[in-house]
KOLMI-211046 format. One record per residue: x, y, z of N, C-alpha, C, O in turn; residue in three letters. Coordinates in steps of 0.05 Angstrom, whole numbers, plus 32768, in hexadecimal, padded with zeros to 4 digits. Layout:
<tormars>
XYZXYZXYZXYZALA ...
</tormars>
This chain:
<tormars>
7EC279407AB47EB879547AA17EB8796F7AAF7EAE796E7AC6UNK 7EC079887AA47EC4799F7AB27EA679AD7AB27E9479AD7AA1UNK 7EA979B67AC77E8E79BE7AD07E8179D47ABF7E9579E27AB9UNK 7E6D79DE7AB57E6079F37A9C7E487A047AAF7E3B79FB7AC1UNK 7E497A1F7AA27E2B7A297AB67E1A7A1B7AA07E247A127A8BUNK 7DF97A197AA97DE67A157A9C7DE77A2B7A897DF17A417A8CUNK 7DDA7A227A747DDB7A2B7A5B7DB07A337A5A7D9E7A237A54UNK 7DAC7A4F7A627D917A527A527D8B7A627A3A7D9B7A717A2EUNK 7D707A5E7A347D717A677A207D577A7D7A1A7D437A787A0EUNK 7D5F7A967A277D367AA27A257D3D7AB67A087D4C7AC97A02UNK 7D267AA179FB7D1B7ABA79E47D057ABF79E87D007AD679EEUNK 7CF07AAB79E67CD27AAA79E67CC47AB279FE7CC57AA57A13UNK 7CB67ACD79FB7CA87AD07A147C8E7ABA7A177C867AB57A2EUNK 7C857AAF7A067C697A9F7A117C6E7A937A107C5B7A897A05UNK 7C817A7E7A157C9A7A677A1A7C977A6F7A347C837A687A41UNK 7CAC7A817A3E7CBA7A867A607C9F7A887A6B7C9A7A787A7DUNK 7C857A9E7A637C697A9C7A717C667A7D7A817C677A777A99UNK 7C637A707A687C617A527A7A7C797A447A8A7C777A347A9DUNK 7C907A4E7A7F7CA17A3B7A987CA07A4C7AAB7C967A427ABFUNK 7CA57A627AAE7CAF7A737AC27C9D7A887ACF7C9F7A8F7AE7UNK 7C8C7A927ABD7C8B7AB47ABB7C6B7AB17AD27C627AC27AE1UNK 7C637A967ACC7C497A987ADE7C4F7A9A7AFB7C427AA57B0EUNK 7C6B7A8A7AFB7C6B7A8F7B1A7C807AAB7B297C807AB17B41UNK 7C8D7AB67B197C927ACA7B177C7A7AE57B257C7A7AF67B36UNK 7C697ADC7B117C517AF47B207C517AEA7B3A7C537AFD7B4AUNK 7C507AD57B447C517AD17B617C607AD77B6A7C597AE57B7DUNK 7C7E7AD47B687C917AE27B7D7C937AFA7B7F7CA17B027B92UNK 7C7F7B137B667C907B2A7B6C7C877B3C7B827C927B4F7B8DUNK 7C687B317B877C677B427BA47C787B367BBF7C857B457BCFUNK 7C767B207BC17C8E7B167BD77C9F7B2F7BD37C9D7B427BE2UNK 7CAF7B2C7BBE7CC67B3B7BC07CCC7B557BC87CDA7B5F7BDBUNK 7CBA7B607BAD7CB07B817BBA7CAC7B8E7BD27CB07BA67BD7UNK 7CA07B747BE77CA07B7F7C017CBA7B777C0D7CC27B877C1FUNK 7CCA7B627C087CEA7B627C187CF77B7D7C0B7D057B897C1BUNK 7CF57B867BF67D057B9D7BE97D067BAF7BFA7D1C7BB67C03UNK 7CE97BBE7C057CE97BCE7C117CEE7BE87C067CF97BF87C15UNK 7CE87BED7BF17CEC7C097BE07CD77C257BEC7CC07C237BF4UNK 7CEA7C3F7BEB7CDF7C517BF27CC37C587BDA7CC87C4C7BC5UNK 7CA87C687BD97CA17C657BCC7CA97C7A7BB47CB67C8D7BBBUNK 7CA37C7A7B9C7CA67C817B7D7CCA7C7D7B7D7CD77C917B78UNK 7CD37C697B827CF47C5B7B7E7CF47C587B5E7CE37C517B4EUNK 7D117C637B5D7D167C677B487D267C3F7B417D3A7C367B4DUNK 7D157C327B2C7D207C177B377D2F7C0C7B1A7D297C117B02UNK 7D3D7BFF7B227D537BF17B0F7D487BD47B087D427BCA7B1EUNK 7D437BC47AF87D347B9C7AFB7D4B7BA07AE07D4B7BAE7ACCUNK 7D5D7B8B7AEC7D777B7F7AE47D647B6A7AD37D4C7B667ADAUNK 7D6E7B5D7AC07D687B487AB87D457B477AB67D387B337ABDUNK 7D367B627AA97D1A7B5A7AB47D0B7B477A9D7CF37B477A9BUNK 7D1A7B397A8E7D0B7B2A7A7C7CEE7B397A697CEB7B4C7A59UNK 7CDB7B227A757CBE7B2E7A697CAC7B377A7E7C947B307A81UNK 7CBB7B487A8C7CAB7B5F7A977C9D7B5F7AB77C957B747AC2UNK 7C9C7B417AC57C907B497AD67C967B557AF97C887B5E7B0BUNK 7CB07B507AF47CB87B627B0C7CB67B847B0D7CB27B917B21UNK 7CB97B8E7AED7CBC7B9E7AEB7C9D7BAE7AE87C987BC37AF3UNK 7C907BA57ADD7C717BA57AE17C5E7BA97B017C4A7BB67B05UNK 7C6E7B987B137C647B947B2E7C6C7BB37B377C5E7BC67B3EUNK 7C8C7BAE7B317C9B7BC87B447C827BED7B377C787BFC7B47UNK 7C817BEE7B207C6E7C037B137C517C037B1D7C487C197B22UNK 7C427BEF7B207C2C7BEE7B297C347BF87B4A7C207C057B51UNK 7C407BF77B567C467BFF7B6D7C577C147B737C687C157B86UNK 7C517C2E7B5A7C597C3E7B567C7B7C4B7B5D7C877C5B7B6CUNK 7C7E7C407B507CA27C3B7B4B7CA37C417B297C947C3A7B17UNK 7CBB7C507B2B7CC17C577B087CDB7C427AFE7CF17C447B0AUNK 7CD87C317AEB7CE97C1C7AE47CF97C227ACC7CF47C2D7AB6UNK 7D0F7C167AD77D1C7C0C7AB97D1B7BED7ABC7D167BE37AD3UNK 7D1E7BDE7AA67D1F7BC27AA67D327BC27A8C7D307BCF7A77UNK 7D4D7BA97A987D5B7BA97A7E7D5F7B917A787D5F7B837A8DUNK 7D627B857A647D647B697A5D7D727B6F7A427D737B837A33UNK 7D7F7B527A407D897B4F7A257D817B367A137D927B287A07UNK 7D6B7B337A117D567B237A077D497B3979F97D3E7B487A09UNK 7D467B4179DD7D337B5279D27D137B3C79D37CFD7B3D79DFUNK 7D1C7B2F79C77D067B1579CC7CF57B2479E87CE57B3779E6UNK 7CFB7B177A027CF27B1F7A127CE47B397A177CCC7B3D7A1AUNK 7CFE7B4F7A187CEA7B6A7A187CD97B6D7A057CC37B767A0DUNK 7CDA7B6A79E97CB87B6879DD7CA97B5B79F17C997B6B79FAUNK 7CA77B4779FB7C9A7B3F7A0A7C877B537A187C707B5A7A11UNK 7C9C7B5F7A337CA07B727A407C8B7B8D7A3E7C7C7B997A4EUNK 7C927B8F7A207C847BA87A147C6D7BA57A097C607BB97A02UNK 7C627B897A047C4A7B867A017C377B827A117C207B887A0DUNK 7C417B757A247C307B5D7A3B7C2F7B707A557C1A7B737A61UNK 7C4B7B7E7A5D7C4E7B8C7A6B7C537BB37A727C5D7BC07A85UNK 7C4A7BB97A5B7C4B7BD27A537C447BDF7A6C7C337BD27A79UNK 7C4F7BFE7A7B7C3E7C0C7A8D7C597C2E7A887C707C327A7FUNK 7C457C3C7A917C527C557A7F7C687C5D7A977C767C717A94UNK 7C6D7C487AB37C8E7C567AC47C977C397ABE7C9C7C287ACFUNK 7C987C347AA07CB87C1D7A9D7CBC7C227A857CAB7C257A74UNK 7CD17C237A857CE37C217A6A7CF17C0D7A6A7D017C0C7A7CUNK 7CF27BF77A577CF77BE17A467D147BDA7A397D0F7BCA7A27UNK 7D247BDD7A3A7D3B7BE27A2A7D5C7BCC7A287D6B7BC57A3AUNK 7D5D7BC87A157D727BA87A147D937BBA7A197D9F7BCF7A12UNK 7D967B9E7A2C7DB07BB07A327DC97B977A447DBF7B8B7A58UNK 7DDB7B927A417DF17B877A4E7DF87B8C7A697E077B9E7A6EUNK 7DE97B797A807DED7B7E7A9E7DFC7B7D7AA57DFF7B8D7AB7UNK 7E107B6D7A9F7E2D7B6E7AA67E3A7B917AA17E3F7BA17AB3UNK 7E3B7B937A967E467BB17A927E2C7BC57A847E237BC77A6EUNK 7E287BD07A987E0B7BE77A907E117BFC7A907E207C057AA1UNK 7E037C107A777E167C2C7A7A7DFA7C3E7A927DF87C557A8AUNK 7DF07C3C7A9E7DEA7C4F7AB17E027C5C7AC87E157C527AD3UNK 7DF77C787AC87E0C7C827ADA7E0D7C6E7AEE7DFC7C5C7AF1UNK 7E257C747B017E1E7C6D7B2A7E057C777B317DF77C8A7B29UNK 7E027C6C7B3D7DEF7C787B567DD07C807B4B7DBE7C8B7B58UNK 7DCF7C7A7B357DBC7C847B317D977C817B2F7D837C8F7B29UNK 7D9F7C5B7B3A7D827C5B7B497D7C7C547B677D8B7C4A7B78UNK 7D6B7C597B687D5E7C4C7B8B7D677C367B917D737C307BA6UNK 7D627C257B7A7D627C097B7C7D6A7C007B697D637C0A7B54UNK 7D7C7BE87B687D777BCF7B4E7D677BB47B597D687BA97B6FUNK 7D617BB27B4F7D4C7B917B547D527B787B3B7D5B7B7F7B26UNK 7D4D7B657B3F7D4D7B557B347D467B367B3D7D4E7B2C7B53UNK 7D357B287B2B7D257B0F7B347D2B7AF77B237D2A7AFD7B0BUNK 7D307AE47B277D357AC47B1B7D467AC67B077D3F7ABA7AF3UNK 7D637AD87B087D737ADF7AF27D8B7ADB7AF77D997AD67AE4UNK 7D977ADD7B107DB37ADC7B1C7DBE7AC57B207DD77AC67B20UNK 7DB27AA97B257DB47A907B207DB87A8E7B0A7DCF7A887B09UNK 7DB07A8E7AF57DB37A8A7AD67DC97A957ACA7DC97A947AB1UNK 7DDC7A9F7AD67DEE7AB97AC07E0B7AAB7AD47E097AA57AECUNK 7E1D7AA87AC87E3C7AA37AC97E417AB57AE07E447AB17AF8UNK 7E427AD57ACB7E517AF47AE07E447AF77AF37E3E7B0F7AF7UNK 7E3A7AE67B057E257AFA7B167E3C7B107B287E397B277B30UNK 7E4D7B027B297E597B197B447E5B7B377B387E537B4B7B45UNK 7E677B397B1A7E697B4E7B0C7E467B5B7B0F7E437B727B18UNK 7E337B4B7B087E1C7B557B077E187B627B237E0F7B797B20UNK 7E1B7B5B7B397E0E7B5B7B4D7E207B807B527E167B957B5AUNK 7E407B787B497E4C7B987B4C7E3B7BA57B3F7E347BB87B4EUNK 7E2D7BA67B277E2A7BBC7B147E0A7BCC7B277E047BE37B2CUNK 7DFC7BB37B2A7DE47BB37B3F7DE67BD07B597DD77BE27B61UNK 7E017BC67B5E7E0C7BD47B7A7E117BF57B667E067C087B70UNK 7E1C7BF87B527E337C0F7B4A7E197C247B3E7E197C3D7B3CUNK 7E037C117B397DE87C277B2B7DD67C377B3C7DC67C4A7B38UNK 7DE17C267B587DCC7C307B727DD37C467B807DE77C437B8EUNK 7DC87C577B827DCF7C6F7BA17DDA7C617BBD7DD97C4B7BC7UNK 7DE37C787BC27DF07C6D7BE77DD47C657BF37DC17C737BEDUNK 7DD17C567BFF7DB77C4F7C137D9E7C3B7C0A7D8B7C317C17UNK 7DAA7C3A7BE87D967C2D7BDC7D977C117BD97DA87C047BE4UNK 7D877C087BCC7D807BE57BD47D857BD67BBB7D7F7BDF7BA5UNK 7D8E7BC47BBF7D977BAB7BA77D967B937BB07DA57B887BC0UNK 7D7D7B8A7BA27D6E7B717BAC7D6C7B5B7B967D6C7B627B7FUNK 7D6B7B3F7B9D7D667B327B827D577B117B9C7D577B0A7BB4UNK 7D4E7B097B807D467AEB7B847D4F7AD27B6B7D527AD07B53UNK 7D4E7AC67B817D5A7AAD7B6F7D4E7A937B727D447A927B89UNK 7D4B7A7E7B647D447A5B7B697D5C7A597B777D727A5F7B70UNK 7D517A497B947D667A357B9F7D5E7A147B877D4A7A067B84UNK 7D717A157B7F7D7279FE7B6D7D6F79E27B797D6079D07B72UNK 7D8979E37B967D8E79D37B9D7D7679CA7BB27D7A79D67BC7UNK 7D5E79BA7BB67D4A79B47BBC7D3279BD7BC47D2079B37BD2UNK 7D3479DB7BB27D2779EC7BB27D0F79E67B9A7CFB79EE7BA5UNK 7D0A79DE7B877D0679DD7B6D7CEF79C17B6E7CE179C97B5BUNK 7CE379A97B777CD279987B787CC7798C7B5A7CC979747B54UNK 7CBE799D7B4D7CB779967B287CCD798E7B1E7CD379777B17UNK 7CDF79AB7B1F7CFD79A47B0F7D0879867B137D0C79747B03UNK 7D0B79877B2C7D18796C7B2F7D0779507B357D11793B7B3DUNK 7CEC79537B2F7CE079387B237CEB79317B117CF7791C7B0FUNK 7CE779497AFA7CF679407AE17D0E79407AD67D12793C7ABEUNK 7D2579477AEC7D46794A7ADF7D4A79377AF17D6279347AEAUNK 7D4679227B077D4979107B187D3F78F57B027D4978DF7AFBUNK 7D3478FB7B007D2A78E07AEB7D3D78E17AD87D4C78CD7AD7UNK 7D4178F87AC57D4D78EE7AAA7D6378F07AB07D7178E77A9EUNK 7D7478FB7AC67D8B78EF7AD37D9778D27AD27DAC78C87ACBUNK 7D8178C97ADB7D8678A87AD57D8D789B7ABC7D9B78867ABDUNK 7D8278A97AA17D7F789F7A8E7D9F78B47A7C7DAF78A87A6EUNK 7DA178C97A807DAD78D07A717DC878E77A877DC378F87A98UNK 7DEB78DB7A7A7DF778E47A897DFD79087A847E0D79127A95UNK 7DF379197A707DF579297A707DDF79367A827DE979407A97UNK 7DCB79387A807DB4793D7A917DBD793A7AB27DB8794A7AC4UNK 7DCD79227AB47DDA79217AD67DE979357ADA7DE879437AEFUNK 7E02793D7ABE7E0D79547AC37DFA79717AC67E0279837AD5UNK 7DED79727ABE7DDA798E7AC17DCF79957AD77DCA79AC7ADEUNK 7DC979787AE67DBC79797AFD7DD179867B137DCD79947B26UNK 7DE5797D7B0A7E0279837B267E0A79967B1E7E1A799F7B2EUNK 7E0779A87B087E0E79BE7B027DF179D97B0D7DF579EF7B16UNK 7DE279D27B097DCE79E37B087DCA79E57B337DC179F77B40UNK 7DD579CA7B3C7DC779C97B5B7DD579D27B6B7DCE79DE7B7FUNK 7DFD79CC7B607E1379D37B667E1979E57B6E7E2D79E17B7DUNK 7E117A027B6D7E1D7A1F7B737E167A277B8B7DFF7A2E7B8EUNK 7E277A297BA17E257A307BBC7E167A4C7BC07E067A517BD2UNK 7E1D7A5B7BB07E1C7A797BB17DFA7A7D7BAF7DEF7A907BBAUNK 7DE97A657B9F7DD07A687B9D7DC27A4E7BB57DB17A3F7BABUNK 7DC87A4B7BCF7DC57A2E7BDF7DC27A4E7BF07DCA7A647BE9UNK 7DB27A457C087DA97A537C197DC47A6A7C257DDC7A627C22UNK 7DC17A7F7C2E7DD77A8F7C2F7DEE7AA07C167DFE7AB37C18UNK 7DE57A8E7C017DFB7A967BEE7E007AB47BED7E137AC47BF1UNK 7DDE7AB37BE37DD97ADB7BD97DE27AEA7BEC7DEC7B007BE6UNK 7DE17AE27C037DE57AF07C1B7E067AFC7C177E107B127C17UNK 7E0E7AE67C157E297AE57C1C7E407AF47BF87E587AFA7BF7UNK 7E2B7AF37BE27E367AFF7BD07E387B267BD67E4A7B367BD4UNK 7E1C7B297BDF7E137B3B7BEB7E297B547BF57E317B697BEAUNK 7E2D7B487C117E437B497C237E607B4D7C0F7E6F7B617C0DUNK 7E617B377C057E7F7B3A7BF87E7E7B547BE37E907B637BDEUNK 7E697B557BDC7E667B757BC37E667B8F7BD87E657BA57BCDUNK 7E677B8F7BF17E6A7B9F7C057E507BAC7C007E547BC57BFFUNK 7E347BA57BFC7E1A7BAD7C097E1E7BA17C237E2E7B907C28UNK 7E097BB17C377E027BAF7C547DEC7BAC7C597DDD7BAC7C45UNK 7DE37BA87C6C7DC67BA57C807DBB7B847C717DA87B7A7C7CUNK 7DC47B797C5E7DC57B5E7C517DAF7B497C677DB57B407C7DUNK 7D917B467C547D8B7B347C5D7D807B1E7C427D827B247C2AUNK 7D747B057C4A7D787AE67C3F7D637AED7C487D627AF97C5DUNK 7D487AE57C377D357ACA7C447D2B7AB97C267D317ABF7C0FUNK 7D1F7AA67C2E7D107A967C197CF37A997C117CE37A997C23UNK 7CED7A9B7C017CC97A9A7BF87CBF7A7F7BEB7CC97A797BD5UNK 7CAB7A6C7BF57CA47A607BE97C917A617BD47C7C7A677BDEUNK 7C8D7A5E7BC17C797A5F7BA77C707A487BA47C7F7A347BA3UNK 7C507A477B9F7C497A307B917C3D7A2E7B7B7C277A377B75UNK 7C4D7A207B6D7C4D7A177B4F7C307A0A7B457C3379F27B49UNK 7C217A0C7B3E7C0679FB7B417C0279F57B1A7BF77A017B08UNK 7C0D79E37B1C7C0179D67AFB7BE579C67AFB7BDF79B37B0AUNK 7BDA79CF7AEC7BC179C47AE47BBE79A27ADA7BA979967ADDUNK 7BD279997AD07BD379857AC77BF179757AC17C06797F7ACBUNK 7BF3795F7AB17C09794A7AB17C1D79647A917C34796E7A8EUNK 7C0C79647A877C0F79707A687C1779897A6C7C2379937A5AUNK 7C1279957A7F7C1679B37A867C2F79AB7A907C4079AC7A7EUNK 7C3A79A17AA97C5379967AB17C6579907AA37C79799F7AA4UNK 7C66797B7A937C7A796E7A7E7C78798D7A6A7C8C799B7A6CUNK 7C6879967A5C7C6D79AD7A457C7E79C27A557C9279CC7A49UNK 7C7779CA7A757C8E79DC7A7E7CAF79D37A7A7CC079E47A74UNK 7CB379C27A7C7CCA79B17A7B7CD679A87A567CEE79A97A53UNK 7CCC79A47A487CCF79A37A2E7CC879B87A1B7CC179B47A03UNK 7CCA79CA7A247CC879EE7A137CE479F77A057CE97A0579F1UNK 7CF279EB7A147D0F79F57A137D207A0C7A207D357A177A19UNK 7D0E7A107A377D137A257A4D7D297A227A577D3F7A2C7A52UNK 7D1E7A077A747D3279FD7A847D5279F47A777D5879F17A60UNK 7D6279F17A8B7D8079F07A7B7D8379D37A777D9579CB7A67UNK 7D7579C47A827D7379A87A727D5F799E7A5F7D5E79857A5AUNK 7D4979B67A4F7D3D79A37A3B7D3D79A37A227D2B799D7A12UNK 7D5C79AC7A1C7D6879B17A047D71798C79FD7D6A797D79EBUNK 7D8179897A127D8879657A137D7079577A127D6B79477A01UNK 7D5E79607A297D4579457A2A7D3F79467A147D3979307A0CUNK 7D3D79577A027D28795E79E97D39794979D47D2E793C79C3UNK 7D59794A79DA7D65793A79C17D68792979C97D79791F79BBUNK 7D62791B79DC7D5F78FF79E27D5278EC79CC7D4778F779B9UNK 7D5378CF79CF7D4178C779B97D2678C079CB7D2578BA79E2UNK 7D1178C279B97CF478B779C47CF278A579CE7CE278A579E0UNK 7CFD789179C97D02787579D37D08787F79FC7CF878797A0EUNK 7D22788F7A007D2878967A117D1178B37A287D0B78B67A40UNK 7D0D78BE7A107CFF78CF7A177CE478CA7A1C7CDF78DC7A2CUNK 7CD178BE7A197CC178AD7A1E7CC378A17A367CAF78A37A45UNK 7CDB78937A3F7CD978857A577CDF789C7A767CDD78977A8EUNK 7CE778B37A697CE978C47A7E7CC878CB7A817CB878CA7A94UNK 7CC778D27A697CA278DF7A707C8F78D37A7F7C7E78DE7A8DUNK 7C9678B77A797C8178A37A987C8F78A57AA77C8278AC7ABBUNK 7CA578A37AAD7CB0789E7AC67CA778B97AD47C9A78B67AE9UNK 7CAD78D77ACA7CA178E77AD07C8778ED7AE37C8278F47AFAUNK 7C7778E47AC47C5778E17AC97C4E78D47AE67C4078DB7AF9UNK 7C5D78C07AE17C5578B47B007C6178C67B1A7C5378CC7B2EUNK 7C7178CB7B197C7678DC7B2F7C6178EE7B377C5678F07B4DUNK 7C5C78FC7B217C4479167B107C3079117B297C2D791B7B3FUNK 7C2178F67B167C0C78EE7B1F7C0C78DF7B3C7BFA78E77B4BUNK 7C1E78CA7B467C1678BF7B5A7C0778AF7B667BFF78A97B7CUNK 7C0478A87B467BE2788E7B527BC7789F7B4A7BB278947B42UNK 7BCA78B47B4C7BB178C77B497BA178C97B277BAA78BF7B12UNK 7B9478D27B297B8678DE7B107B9378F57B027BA179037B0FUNK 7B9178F77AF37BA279117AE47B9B792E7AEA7B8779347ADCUNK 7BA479447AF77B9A79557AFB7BAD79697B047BC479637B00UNK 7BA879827B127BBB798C7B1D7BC379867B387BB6797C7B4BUNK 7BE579917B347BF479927B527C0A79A97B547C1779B77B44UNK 7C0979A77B687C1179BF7B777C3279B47B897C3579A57B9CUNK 7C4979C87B747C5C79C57B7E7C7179E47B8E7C7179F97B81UNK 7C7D79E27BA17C8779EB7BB97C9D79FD7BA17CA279ED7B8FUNK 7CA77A0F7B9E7CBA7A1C7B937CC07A367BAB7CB47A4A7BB4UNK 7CDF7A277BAF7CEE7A3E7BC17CF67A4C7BB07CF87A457B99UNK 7CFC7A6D7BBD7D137A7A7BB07D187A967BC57D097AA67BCFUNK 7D2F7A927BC47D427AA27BD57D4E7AB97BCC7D617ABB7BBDUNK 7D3C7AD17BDA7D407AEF7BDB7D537AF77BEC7D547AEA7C01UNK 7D607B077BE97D7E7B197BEF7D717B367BF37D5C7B3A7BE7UNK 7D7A7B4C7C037D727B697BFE7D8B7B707C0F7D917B637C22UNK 7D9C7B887C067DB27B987C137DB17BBA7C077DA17BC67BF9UNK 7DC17BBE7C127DBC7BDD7C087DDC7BE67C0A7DEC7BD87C15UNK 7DE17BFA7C007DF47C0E7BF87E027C197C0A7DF27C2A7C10UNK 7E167C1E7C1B7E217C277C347E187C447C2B7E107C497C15UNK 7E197C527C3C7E147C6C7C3B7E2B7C7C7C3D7E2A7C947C3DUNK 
</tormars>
């Protein structure tokens, strides 16, 4: 079967809140400090969804644009994350009409993994920025980076052979495995190119909180789990559960989420 990128799907901001967006607020000071931005940077957030990179970068007095092509989302954005240095605005990353050069920075967080063009993206990233300036992003290492995710795409792996395909598609991409960014980086001819990883921890409150992150229709496999039959789907959810739980009582746990930051800058 020929290989497919994952297929997502963001409309709903209080959807992504729960799969994503909580832990998001956690990575963006990590990040902010690998960025290394001069202060009041004029800053670019590629892909900023519902707002919170772009929110972090403003509170830390930086003037933003944030572009996404999710209207969905930026309502989000504009409600949840309103602050008077961002502007909000839907727009096609692959090809963006901002002049060259014309910010400090582009940034971008948990978005470059998800998208087919990244290389095109990562040019346009490079073509908006000034000489000297910084173009940074983060990404999920998929490939055993992820601990929740793959409780539950490891299990229904077993049960269902599309779901196995998703799994080898989603873990598959070298470019996002330790070094990738680095090395995309480099090839877009940014310099001074450094890699590191941030760990995040994911902390769910409960079994129900877990499984509902996973059956929202976020992730790129719970479009299938969901059309599974109950009969089947059912037998993933204990099998799950038990993992979940462990013998224990029902409550929260606390899972390990890598993700791997890139920062280069502009030759001069």
């Amino acid at each position: 079967m020929a290989a497919r990128e994952p297929q997502y799907r963001w409309l709903d901001p209080a959807i992504y809140q729960s799969f994503m967006g909580r832990w998001s607020e956690l990575l963006a000071p990590k990040f902010l400090a690998l960025t290394g931005l001069p202060p009041g940077a004029r800053v670019l957030d590629v892909a900023c969804g519902t707002g919170v990179l772009s929110k972090a970068l403003a509170d830390n007095g930086h003037s933003v644009i944030g572009i996404d092509v999710s209207e969905g989302f930026l309502e989000g954005a504009r409600q949840l994350r309103s602050h008077p240095s961002i502007t909000y605005q839907i727009g096609d990353i692959r090809k963006m009409t901002f002049p060259d050069g014309g910010f400090d920075a582009a940034v971008s967080t948990l978005a470059l993994d998800v998208l087919p063009e990244t290389d095109q993206v990562v040019a346009e990233m490079k073509r908006v920025v000034r000489r000297g300036g910084v173009v940074a992003s983060a990404v999920h290492q998929f490939l055993g980076g992820l601990p929740a995710n793959d409780l539950l795409i490891h299990t229904a792996s077993v049960f269902d052979a599309e779901i196995r395909e998703l799994r080898s598609i989603r873990a598959g991409r070298p470019r996002f495995w330790p070094g990738g960014q680095a090395a995309m980086w480099r090839a877009a001819g940014l310099v001074d190119v450094v890699e590191i990883p941030f760990v995040i921890d994911c902390e769910y409150p409960s079994f129900a909180d877990f499984w509902g992150t996973f059956t929202s229709g976020m992730a790129s496999f719970s479009p299938r789990l969901m059309a599974l039959s109950d009969h089947v789907r059912i037998q993933i959810q204990e099998h799950v559960r038990e993992g979940y739980l462990l013998g224990r009582p029902d409550g929260p746990r606390s899972f390990p989420m890598i993700v791997r930051a890139v920062r280069g800058t502009v030759p001069t």
